[in-house]
OpenMM code with the backbone's topology and positions (N, CA, C; nanometers):
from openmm import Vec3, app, unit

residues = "UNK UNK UNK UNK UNK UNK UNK UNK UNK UNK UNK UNK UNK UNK UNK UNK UNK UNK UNK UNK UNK UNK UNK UNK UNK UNK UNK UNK UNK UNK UNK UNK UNK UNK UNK UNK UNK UNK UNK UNK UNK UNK UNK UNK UNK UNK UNK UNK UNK UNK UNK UNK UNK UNK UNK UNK UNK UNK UNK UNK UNK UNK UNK UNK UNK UNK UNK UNK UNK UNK UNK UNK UNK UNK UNK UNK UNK UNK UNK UNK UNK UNK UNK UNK UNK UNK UNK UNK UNK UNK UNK UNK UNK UNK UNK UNK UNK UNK UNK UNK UNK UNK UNK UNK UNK UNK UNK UNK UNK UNK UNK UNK UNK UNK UNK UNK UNK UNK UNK UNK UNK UNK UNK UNK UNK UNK UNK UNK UNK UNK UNK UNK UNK UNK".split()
positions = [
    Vec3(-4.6113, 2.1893, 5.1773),
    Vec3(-4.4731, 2.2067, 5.1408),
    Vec3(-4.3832, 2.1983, 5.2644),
    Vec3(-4.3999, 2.2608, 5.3658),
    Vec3(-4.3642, 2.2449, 5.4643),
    Vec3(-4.3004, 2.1046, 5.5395),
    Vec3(-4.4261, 2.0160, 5.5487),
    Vec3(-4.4240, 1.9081, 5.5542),
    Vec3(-4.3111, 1.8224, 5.4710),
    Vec3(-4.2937, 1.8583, 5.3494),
    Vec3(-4.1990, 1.7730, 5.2621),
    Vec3(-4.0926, 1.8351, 5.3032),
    Vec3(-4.0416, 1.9518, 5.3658),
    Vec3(-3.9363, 2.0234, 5.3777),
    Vec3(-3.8565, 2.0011, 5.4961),
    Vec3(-3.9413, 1.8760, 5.5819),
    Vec3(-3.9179, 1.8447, 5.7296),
    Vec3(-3.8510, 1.6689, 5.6537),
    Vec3(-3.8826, 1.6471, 5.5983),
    Vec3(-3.8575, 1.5228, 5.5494),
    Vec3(-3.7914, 1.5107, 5.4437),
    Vec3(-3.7504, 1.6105, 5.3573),
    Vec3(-3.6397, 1.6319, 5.2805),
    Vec3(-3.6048, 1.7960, 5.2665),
    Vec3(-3.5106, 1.8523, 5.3710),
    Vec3(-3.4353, 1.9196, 5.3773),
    Vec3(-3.4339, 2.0543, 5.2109),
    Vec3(-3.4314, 2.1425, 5.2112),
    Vec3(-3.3756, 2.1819, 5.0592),
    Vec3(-3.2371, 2.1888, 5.0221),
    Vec3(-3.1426, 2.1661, 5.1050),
    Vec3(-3.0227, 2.1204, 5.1233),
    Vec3(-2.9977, 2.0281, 5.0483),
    Vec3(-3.0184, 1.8846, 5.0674),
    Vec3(-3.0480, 1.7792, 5.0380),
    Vec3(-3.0897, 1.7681, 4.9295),
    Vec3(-3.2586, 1.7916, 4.8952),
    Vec3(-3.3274, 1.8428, 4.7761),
    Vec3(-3.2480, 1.8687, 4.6769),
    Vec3(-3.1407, 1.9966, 4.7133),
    Vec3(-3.0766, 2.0623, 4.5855),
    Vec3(-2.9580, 1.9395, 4.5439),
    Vec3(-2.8635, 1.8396, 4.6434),
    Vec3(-2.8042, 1.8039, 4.5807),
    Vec3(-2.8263, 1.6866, 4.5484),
    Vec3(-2.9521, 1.6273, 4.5816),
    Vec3(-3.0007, 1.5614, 4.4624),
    Vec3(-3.0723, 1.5469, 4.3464),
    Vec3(-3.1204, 1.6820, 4.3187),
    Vec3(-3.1448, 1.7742, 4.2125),
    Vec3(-3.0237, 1.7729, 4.1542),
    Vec3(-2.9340, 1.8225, 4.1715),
    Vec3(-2.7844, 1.8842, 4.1187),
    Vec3(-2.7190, 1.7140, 4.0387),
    Vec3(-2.7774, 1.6159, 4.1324),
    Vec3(-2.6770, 1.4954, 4.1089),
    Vec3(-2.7756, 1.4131, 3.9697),
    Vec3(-2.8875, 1.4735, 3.9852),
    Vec3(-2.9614, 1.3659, 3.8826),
    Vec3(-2.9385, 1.5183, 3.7355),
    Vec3(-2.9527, 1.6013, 3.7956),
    Vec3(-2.8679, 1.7051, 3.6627),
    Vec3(-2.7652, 1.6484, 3.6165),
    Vec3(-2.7059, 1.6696, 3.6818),
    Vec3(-2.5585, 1.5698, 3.6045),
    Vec3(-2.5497, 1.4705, 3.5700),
    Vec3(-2.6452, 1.3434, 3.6170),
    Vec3(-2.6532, 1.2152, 3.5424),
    Vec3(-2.7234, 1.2679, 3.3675),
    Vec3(-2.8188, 1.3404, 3.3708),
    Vec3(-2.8366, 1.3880, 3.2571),
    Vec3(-2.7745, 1.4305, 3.1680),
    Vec3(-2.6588, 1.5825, 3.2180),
    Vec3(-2.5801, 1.5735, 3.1452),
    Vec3(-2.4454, 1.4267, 3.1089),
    Vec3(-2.4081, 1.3814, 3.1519),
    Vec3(-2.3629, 1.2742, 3.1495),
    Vec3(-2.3877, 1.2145, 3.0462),
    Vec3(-2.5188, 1.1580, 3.0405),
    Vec3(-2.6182, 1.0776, 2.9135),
    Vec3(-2.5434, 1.1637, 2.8054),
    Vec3(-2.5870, 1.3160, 2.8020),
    Vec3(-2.5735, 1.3740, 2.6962),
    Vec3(-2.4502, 1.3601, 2.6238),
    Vec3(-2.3917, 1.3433, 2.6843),
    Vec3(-2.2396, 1.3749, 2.6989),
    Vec3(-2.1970, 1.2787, 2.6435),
    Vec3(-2.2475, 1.1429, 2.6515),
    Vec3(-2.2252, 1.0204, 2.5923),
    Vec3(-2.3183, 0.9880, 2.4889),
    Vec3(-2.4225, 1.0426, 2.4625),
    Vec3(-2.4914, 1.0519, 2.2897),
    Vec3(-2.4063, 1.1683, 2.2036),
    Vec3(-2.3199, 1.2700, 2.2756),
    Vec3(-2.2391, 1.3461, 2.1718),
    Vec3(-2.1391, 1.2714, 2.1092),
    Vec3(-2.0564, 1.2008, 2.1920),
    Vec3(-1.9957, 1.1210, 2.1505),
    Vec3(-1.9975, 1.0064, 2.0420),
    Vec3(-2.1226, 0.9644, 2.0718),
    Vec3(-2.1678, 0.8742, 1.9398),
    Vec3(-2.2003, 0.7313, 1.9985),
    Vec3(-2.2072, 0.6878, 2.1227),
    Vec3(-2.2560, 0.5828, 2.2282),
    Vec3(-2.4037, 0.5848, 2.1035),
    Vec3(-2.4166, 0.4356, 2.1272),
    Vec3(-2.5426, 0.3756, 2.0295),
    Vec3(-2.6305, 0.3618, 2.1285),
    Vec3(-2.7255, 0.4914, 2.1582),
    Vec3(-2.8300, 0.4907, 2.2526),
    Vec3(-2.9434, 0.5826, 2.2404),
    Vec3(-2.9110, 0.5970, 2.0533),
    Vec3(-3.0372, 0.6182, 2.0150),
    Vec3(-3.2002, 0.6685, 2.0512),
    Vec3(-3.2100, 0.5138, 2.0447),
    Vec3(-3.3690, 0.4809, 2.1442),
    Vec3(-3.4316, 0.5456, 2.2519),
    Vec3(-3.2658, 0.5740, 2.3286),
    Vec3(-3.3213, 0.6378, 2.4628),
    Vec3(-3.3078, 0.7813, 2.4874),
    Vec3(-3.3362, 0.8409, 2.3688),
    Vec3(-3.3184, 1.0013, 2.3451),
    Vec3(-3.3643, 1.0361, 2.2316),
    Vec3(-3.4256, 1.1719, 2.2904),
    Vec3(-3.4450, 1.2403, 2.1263),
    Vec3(-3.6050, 1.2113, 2.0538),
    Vec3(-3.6713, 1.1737, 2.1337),
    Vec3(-3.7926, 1.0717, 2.1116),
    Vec3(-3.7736, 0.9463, 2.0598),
    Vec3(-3.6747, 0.8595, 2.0414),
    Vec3(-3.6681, 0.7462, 2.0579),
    Vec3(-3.6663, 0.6448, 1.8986),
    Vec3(-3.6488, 0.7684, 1.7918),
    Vec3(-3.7178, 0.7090, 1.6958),
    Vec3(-3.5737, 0.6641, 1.5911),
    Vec3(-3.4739, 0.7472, 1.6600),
    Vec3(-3.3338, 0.7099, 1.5583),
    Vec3(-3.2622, 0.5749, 1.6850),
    Vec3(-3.2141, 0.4681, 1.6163),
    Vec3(-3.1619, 0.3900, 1.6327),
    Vec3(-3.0361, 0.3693, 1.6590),
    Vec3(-2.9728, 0.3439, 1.6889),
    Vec3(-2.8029, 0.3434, 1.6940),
    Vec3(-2.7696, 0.4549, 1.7379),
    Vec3(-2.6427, 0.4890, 1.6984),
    Vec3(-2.5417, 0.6438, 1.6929),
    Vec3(-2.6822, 0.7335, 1.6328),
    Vec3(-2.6522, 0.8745, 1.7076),
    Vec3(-2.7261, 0.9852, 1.6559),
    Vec3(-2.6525, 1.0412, 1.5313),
    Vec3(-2.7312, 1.1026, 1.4442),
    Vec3(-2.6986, 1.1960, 1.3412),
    Vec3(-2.6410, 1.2748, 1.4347),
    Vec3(-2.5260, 1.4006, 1.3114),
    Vec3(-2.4226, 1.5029, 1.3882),
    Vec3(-2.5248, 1.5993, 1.4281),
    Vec3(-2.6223, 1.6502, 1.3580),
    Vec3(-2.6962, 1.7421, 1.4274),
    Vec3(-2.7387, 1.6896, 1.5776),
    Vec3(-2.8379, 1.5805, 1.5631),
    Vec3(-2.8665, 1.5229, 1.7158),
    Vec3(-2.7497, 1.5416, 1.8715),
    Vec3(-2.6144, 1.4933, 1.7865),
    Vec3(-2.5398, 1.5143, 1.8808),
    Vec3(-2.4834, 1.6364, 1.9133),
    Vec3(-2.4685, 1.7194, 1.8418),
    Vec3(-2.4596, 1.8666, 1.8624),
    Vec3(-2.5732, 1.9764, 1.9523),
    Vec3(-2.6914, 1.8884, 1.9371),
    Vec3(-2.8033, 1.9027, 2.0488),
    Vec3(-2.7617, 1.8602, 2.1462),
    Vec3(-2.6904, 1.7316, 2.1459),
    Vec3(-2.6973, 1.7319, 2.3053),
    Vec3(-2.5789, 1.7529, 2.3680),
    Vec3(-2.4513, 1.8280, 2.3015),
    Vec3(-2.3543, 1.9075, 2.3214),
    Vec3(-2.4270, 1.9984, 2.4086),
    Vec3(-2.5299, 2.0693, 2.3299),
    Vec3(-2.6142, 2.2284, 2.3785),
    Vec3(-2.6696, 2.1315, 2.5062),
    Vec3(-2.7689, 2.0226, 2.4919),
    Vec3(-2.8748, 1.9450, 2.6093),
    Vec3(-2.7648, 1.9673, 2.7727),
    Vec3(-2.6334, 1.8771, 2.7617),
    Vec3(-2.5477, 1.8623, 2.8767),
    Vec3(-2.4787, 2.0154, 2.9064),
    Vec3(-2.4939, 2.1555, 2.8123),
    Vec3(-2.4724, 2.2432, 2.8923),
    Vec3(-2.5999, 2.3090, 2.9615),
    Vec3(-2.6843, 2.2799, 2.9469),
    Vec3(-2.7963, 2.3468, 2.9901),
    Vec3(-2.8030, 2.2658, 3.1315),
    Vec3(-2.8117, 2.0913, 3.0986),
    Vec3(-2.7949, 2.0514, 3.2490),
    Vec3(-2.6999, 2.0775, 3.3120),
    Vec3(-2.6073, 2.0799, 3.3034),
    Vec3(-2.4986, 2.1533, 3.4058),
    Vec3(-2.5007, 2.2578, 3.4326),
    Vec3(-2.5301, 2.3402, 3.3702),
    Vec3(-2.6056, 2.4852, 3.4365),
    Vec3(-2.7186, 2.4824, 3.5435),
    Vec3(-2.8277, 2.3845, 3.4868),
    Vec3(-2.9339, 2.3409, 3.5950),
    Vec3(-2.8448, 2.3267, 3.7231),
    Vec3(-2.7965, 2.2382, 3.7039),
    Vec3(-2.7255, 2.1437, 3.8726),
    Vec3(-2.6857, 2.3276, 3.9353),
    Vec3(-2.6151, 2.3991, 3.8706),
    Vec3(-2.5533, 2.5054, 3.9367),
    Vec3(-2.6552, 2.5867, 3.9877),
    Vec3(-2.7572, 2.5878, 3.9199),
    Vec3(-2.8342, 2.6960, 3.9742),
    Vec3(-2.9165, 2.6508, 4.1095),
    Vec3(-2.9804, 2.4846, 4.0865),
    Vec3(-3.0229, 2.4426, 4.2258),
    Vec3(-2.9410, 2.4252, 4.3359),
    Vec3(-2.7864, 2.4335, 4.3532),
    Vec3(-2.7051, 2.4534, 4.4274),
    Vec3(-2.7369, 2.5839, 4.4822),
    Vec3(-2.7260, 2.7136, 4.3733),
    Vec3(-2.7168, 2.7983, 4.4036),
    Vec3(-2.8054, 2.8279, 4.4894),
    Vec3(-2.9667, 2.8190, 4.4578),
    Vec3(-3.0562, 2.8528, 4.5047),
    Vec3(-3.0566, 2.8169, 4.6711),
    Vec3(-2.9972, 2.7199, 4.7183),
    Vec3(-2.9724, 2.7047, 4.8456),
    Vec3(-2.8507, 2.6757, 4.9086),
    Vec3(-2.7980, 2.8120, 4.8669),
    Vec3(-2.6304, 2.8306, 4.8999),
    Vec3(-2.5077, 2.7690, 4.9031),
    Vec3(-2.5177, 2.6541, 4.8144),
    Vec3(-2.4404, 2.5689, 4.8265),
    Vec3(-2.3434, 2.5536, 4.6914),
    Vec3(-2.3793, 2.6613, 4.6205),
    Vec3(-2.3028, 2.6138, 4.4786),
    Vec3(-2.2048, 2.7849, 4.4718),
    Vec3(-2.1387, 2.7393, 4.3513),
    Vec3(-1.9963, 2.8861, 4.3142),
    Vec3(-2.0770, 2.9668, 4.3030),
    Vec3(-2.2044, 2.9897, 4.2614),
    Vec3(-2.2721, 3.1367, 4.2156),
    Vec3(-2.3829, 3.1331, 4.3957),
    Vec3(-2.3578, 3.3001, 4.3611),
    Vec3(-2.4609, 3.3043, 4.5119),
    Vec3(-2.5519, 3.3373, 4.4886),
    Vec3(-2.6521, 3.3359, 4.6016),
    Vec3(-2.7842, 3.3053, 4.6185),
    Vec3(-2.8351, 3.4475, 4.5111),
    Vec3(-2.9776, 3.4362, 4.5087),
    Vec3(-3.0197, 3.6000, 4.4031),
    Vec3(-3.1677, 3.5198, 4.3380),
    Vec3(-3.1923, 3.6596, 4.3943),
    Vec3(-3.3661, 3.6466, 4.3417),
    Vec3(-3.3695, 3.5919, 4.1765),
    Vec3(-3.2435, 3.5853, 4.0867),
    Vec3(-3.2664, 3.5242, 3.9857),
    Vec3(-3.2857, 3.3456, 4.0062),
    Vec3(-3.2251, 3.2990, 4.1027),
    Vec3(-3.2070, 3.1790, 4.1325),
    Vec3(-3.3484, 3.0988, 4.1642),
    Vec3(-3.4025, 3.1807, 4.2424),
    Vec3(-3.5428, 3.1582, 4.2994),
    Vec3(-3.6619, 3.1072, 4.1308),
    Vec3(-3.6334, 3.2591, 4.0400),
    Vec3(-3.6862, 3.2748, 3.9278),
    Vec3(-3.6503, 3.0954, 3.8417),
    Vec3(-3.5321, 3.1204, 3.8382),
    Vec3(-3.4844, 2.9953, 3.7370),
    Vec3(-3.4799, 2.8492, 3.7896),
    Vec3(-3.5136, 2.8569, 3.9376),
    Vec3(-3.5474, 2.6933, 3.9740),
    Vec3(-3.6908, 2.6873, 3.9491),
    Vec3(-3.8220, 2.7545, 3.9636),
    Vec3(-3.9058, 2.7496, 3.9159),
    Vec3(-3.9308, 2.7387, 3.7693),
    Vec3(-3.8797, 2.8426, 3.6625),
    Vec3(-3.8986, 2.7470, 3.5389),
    Vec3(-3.8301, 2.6290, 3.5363),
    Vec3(-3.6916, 2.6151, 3.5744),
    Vec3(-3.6725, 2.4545, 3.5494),
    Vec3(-3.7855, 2.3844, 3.5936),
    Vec3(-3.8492, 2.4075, 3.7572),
    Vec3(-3.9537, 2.2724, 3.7919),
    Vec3(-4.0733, 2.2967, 3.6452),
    Vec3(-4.1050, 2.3985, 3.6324),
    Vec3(-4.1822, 2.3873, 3.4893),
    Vec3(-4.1536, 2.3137, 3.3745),
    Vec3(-4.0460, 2.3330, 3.3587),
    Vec3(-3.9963, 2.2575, 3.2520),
    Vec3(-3.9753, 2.1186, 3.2529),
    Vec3(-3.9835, 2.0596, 3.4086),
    Vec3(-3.9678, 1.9346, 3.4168),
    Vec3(-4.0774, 1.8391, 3.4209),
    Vec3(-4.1905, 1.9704, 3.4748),
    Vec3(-4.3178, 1.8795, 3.4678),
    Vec3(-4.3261, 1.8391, 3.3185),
    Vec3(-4.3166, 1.9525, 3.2472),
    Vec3(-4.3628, 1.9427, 3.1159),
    Vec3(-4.2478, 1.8697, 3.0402),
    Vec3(-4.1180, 1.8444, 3.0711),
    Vec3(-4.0678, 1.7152, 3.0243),
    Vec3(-4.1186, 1.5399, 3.0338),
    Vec3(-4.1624, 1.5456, 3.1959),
    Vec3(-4.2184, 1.4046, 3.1954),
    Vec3(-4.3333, 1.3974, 3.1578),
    Vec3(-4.4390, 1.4915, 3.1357),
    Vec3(-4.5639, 1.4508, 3.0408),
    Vec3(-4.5062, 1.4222, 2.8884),
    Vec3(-4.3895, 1.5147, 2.8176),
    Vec3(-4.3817, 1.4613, 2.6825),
    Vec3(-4.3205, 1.3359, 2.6787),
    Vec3(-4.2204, 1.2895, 2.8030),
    Vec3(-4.1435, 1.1565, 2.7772),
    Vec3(-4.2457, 1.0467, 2.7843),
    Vec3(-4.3445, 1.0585, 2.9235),
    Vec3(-4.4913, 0.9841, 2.9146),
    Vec3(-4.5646, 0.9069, 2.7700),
    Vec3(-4.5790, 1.0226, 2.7412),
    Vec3(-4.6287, 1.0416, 2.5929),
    Vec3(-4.5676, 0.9704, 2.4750),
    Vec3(-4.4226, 0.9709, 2.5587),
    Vec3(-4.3449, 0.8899, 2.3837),
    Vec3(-4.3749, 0.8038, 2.3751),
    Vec3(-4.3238, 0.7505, 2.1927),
    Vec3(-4.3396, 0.5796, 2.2074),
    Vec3(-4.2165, 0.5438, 2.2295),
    Vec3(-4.1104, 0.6056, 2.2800),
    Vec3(-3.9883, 0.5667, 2.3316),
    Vec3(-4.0051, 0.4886, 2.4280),
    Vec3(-3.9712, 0.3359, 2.5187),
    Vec3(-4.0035, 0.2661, 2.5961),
    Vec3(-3.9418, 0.3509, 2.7010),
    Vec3(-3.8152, 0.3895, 2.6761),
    Vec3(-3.7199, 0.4153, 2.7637),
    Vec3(-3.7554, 0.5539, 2.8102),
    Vec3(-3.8206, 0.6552, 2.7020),
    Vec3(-3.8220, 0.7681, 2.7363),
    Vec3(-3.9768, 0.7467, 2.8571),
    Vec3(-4.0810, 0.6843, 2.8232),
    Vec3(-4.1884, 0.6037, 2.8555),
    Vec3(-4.1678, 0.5703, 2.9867),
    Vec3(-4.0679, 0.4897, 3.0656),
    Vec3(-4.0959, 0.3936, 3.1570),
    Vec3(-3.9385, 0.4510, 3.2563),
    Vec3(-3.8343, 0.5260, 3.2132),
    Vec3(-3.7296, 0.5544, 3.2114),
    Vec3(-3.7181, 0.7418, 3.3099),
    Vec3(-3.7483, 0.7584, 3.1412),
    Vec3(-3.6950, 0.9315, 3.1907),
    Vec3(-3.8137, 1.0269, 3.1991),
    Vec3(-3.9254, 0.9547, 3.2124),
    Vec3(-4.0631, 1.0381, 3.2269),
    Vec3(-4.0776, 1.0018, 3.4136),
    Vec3(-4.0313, 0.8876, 3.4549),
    Vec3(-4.0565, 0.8723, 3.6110),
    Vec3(-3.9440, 0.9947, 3.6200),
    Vec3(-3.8464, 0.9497, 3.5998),
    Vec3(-3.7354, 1.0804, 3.6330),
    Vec3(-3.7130, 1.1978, 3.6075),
    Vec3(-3.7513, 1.2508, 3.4954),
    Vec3(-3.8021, 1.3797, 3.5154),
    Vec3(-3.9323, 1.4768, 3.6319),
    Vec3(-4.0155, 1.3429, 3.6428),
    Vec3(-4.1015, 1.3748, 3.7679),
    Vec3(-4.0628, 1.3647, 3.8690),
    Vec3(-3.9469, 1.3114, 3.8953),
    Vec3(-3.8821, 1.2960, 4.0154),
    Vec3(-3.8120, 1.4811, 4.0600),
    Vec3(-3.7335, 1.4110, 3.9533),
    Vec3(-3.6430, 1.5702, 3.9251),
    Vec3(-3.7583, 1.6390, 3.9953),
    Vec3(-3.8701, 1.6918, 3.9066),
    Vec3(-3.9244, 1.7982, 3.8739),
    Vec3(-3.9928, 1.8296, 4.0730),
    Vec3(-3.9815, 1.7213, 4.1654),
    Vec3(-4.0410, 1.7028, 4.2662),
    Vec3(-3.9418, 1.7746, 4.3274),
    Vec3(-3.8155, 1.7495, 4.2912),
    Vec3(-3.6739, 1.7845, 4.3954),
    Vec3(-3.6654, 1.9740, 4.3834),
    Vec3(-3.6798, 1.9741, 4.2361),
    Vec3(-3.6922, 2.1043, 4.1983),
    Vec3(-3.8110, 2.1688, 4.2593),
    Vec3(-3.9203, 2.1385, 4.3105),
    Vec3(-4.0337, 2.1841, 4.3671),
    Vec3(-3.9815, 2.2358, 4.5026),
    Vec3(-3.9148, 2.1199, 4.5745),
    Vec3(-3.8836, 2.1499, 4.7329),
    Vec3(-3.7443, 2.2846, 4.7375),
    Vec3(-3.7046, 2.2867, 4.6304),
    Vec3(-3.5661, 2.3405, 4.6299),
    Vec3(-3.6383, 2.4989, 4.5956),
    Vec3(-3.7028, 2.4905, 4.4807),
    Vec3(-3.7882, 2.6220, 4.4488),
    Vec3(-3.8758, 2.7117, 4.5919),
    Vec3(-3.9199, 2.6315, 4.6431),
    Vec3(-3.9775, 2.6372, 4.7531),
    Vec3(-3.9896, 2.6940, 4.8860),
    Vec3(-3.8051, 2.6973, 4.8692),
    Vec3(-3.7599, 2.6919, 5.0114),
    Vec3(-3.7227, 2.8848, 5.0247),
] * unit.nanometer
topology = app.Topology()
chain = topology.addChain("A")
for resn in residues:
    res = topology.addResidue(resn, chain)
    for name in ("N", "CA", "C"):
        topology.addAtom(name, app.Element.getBySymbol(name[0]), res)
């Protein structure tokens, strides 16, 4: 860990953690809306515009990532909320949660979720490792 911490900073780490959070929420943000991108969410299996429930998920999906981005800020002093042994706690389940996002996107038969947001969630989930870490 160490080693990765000489070569990417947790500084750094967090705000590109923080920045691929927000590309997420973003996405979300634009399947609430009703953007025909289907395929690439949700497991991949509705087509076009999401149903209102779907998009009301990802109303809830883009606040949770934007909360993410805040907390890996936080965790290495760089965001509105300060540092706190909760921070430490909640970048570790996120990296949990991210491993275990890119094994289910892996898994889809979503191409996109497949070839797309399963590398990137492992990515994430790497940034979140060094940031947890530190």
């Amino acid at each position: 860990m160490r080693a990765i911490m000489h070569i990417l900073p947790p500084e750094r780490a967090a705000l590109a953690a923080a920045a691929a959070c927000a590309g997420i929420a973003l996405f979300q943000l634009v399947l609430a809306v009703g953007a025909p991108l289907g395929r690439a969410a949700w497991g991949g299996t509705i087509s076009g515009r999401l149903p209102a429930r779907f998009r009301a998920a990802s109303v809830l999906a883009m606040l949770v990532w934007s909360f993410a981005a805040l907390v890996v800020l936080a965790r290495v002093g760089l965001g509105p909320m300060p540092p706190a042994a909760w921070t430490t706690w909640a970048t570790w389940v996120l990296f949990g949660l991210l491993v275990l996002g890119a094994l289910m996107n892996v898994a889809s038969r979503s191409p996109w979720e497949r070839y797309f947001w399963g590398p990137y969630a492992l990515v994430l989930a790497g940034l979140a490792l060094v940031v947890a870490g530190s």
